[in-house]
LUMLOPA-600707 format. One line per 2 residues: number of its first residue (from 1); for each residue x, y, z of N, C-alpha, C, CB. Coordinates in steps of 0.1 Angstrom, whole numbers. Atoms other than C-alpha are relative to their C-alpha. Glycine has a CB too. Example, Ala and Ser with C-alpha at 12.3 -4.5 7.8 and 13.67 -1.06 7.14 Angstrom:
2
1> 9:-12:0:123:-45:78:9:12:0:-10:0:12; -9:-11:0:137:-11:71:-8:11:8:4:5:-14 .
***
This chain:
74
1> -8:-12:1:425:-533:625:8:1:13:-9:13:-2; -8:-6:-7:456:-527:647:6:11:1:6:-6:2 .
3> -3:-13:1:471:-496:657:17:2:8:-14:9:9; -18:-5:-6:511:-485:667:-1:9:8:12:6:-12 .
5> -2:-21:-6:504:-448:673:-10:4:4:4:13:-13; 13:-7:0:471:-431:683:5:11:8:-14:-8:5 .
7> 5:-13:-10:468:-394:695:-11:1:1:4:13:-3; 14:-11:-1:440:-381:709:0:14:10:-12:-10:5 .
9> 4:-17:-7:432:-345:714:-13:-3:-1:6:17:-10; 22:-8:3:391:-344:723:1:4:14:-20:-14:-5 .
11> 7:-13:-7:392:-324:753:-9:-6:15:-11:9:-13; 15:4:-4:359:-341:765:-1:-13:12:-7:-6:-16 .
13> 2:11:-8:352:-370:791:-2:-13:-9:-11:3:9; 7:12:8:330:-389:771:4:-6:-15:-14:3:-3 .
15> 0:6:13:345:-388:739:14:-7:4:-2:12:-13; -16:11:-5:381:-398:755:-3:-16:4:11:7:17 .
17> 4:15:-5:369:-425:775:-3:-12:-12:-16:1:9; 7:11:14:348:-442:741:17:-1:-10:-19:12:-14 .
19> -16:-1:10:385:-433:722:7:-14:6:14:17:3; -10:12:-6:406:-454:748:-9:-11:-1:6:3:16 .
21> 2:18:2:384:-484:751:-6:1:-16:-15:-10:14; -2:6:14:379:-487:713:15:-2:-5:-8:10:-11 .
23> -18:2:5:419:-482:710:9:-9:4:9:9:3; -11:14:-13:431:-506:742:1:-9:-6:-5:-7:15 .
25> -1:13:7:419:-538:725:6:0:-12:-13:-5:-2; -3:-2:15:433:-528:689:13:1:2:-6:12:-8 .
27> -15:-2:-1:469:-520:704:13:-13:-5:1:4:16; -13:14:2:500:-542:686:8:5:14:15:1:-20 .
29> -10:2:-11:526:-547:709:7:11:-1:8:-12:-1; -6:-13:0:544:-515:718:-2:8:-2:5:3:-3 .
31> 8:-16:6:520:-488:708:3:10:5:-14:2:2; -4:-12:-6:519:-458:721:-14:9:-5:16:4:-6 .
33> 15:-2:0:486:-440:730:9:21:6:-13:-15:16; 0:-10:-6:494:-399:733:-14:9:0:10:6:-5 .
35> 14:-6:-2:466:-379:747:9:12:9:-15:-12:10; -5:-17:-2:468:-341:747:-6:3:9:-4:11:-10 .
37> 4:-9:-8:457:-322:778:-4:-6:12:-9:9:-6; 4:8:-16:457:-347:806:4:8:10:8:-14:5 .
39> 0:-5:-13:473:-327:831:-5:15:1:13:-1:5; 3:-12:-2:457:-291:827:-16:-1:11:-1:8:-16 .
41> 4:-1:-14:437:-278:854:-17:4:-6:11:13:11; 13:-3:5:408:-266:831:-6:-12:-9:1:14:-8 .
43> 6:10:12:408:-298:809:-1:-14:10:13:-2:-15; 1:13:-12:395:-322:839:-6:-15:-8:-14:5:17 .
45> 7:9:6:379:-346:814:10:-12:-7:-9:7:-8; -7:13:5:408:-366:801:8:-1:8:5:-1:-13 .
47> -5:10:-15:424:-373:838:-10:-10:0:0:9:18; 10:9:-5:390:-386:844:-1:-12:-8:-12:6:0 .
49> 10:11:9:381:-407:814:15:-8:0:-10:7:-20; -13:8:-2:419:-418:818:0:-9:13:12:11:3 .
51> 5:10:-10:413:-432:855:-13:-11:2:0:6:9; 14:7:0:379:-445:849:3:-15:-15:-16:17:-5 .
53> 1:10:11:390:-465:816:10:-12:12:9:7:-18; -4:10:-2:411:-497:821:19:0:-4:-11:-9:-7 .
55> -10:-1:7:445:-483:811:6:1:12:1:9:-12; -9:4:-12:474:-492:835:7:15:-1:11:-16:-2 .
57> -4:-9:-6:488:-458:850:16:-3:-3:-6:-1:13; -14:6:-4:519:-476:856:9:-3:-12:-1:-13:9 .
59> -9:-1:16:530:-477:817:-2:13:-8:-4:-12:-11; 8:-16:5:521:-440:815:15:9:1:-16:8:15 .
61> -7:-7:-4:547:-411:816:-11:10:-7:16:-3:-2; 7:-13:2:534:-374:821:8:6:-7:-5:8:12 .
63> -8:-9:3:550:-347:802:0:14:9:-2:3:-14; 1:-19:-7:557:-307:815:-10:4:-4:10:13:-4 .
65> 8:-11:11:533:-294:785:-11:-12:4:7:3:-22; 18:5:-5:502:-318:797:-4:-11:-6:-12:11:-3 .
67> 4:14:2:502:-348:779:5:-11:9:3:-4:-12; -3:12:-6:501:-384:789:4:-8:-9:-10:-5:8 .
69> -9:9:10:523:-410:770:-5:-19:1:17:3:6; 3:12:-3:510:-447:772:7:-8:-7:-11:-2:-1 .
71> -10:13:6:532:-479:762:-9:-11:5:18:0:6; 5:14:-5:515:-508:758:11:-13:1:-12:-5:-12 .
73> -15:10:-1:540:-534:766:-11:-15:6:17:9:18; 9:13:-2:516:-566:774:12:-11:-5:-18:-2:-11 .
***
């Protein structure tokens, strides 16, 4: 199973973290990974499970409204 698109909204540490690494390895070429509520100040659990996974920063763009945008480009 490969994937193009994935959002995830869970809020949670543990359940983001297990999301991204089951989704990293599955990504075709050019995906695109949006995850809801990375930058809010009460939702510290998907910065975290974001820096702690294996997902390059550096193909990320933040929005205003608190998501994070990922492009897999490998």
């Amino acid at each position: 199973m490969k994937f193009s698109f994935v959002n995830l909204d869970l809020d949670l540490y543990e359940a983001t973290l297990a999301a991204i690494n089951f989704v990293l390895p599955r990504l075709e070429q050019n995906a695109i990974i949006l995850m809801d509520d990375f930058n809010f100040i009460n939702q510290t659990g998907v910065s975290k499970a974001v820096k702690d996974s294996n997902l390059s920063l550096d193909k990320t763009i933040q929005t205003s409204s608190g998501q994070l945008i990922y492009f897999n480009t490998n």
